[in-house]
C-alpha positions as CSV (number, residue, x, y, z in Angstrom):
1,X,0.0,0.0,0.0
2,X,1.6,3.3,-0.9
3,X,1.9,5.8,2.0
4,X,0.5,9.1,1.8
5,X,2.9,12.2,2.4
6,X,1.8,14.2,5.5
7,X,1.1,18.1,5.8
8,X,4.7,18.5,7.9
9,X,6.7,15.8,5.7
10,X,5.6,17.5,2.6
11,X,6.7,20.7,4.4
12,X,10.3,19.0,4.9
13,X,10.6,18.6,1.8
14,X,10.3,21.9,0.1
15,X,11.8,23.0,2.9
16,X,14.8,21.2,1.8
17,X,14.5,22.3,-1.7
18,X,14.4,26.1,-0.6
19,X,18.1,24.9,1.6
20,X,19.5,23.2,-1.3
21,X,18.7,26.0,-3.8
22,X,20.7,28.7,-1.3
23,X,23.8,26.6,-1.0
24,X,23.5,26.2,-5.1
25,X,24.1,30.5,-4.6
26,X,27.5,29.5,-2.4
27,X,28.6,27.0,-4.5
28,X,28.3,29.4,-7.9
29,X,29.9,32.3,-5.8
30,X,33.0,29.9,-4.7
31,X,33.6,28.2,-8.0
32,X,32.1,30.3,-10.7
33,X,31.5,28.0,-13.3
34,X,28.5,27.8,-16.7
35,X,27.3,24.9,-14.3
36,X,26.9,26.0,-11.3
37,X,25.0,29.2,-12.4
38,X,22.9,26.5,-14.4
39,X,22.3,24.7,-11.5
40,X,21.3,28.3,-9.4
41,X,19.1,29.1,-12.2
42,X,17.2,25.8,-12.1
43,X,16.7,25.4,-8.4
44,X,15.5,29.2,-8.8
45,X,13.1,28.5,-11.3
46,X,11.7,25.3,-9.1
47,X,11.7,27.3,-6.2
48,X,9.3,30.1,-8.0
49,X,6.7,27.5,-9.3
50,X,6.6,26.2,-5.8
51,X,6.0,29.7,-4.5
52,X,3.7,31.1,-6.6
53,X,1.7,27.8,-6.0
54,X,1.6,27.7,-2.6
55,X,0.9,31.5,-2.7
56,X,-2.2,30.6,-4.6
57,X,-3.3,28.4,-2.0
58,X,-2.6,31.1,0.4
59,X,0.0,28.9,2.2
60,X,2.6,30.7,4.6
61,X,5.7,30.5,2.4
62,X,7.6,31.2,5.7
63,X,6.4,28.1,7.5
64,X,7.9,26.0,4.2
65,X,11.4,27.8,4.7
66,X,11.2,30.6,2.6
67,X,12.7,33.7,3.9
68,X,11.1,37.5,3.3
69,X,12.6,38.2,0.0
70,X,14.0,35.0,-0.9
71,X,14.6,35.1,-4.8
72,X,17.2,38.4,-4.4
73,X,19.9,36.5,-3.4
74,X,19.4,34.7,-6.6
75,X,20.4,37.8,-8.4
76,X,22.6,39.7,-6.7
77,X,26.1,39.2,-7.4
């Protein structure tokens, strides 16, 4: 029987997703390289769909680990 994901593991996991995607920003700052800015640029682009969905559900992004203007550190340089 396949388990069903929980409210607060489901939360985990994007949580870890938004984590991931802000080391991705160290990791392109400390070895500047076409991939790691690739892989930046995806993780931002996942982290956005996730966003705006849970922002249409009127979700608290904040309780799923995203911080008060999350996406600028994804730009700035």
């Amino acid at each position: 029987m396949r388990k069903k994901l929980t409210p607060a593991e489901m939360r985990y996991i994007i949580y870890r997703v938004v984590k991931n995607g802000y080391e991705s920003i160290d990791e392109a700052k400390e070895e500047p390289h076409e991939f790691n800015e690739g892989r930046k640029q995806a993780y931002y682009e996942v982290l956005d769909t996730i966003y705006n969905q849970l922002d249409i559900y009127e979700q608290d992004t904040k309780n799923f680990g995203y911080p008060d203007d999350w996406d600028k550190p994804f730009f700035s340089k």
